[in-house]
N, C-alpha and C positions, 0 to 999 in steps of 0.2 A: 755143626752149622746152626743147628737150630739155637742150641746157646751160647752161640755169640748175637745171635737175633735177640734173645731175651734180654742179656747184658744188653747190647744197643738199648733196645726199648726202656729199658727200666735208668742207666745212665740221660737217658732224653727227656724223660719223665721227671727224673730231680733235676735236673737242669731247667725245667720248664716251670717246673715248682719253685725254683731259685730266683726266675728271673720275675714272676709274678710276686713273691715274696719283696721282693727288692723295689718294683716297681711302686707296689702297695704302702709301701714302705716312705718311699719318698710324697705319697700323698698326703696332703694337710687339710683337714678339714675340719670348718668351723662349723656349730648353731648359733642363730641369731634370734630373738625374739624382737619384733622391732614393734610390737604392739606395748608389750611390758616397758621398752623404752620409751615410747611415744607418753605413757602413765607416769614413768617415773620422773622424764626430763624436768628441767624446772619450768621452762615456755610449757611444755603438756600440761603439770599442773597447773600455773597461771592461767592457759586458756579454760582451763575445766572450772577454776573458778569463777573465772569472768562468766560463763556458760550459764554456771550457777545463777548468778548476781542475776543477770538478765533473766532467767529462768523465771525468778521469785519476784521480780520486777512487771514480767508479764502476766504471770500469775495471780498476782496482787491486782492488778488491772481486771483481768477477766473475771476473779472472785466479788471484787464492787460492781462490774456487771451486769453479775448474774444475780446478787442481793439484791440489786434497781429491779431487774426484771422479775423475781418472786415478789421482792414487795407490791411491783403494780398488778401481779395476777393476780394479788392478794385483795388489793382496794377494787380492782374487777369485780371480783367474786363479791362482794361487801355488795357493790352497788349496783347489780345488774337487775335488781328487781325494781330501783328507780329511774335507771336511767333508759330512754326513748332506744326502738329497735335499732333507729339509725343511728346515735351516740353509742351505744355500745357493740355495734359493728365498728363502727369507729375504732372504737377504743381496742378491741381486739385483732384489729389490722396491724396497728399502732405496737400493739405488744407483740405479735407476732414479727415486726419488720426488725424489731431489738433484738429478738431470740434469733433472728437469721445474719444478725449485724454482730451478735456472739458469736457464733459459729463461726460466722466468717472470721472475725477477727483471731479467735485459738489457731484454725488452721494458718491465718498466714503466720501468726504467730510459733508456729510449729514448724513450718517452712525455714523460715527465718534463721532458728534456732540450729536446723541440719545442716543449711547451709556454712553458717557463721563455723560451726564442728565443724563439718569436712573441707573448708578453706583453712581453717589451722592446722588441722591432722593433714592433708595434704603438703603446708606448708613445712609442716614440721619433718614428716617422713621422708621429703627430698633431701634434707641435710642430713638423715641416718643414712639413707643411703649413700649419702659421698663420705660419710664417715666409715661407713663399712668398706667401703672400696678402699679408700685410705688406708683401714688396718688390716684390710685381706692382702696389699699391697706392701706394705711394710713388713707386715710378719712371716709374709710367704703362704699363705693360704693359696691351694688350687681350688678348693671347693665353700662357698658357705652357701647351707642351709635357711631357709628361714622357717622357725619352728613357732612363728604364735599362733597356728591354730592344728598345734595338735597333731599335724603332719607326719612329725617324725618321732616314729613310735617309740624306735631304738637304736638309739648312736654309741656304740662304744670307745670309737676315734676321735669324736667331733669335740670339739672345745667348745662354749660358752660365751662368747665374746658379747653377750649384750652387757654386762657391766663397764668393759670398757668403751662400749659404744656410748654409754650414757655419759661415762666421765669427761670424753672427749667432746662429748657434744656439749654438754655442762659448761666447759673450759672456754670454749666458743663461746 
């Protein structure tokens, strides 16, 4: 009696391992990086340079600025022993309203610049997304991962799929 309870047990046991095996078996699972595709597409690099352009645009802007503004703390300094208390209050108002007319301008300029990024990166990542559902959908994928940040430490199963995420997106 007792071993034919063992035999049960141990027959139930590989059958339960068989059907797990099997199950496991028919799962499809991808990774996807859609950060590294976002860098590689051609639109991601386009917008990164545009990004650039403007960057070095505002940049450029703020560096003649900030040269106007040392050069007038400069002729300040030169001239504060001749010029009247009240003229050189003045003049130090005057420099200070430039130095706070810099700042502000970086910052919006800063502003600007995140915003402009995560309007393209937004725009962009909507279309990996419908591309990945696309090829999760066609190839049969039950599972995709997204792995650009490092998430997933160790996939033995999992395919790859952001090079064809970028080709596809590319093609579009």
């Amino acid at each position: 009696m007792f071993r034919k309870w063992i035999v049960t047990a141990l027959v139930a046991a590989l059958m339960t391992s068989a059907v797990v095996s099997t199950v496991q078996a028919a799962e499809k699972i991808a990774l996807v990086s859609l950060q590294q595709a976002l860098n590689e597409v051609n639109d991601g690099k386009k917008a990164k340079q545009k990004l650039k352009k403007d960057f070095e645009s505002k940049k450029k802007q703020l560096d003649g600025m900030k040269s106007e503004l040392e050069k007038l703390s400069q002729e300040l300094d030169k001239q504060k022993m001749v010029l009247s208390g009240e003229a050189l209050a003045q003049k130090r108002q005057d420099l200070q309203a430039k130095f706070i007319d810099l700042q502000n301008k970086a910052a919006t300029y800063e502003r600007e610049l995140k915003m402009q990024e995560a309007e393209s990166a937004k725009k962009i990542l909507t279309s990996l997304r419908e591309i990945v559902l696309e090829i999760s959908k066609k190839e049969g994928y039950t599972l995709v991962i997204e792995n650009s940040t490092d998430t997933v430490l160790y996939a033995s199963t999992g395919e790859d799929i952001t090079p064809k995420v970028i080709a596809e997106y590319n093609k579009k």
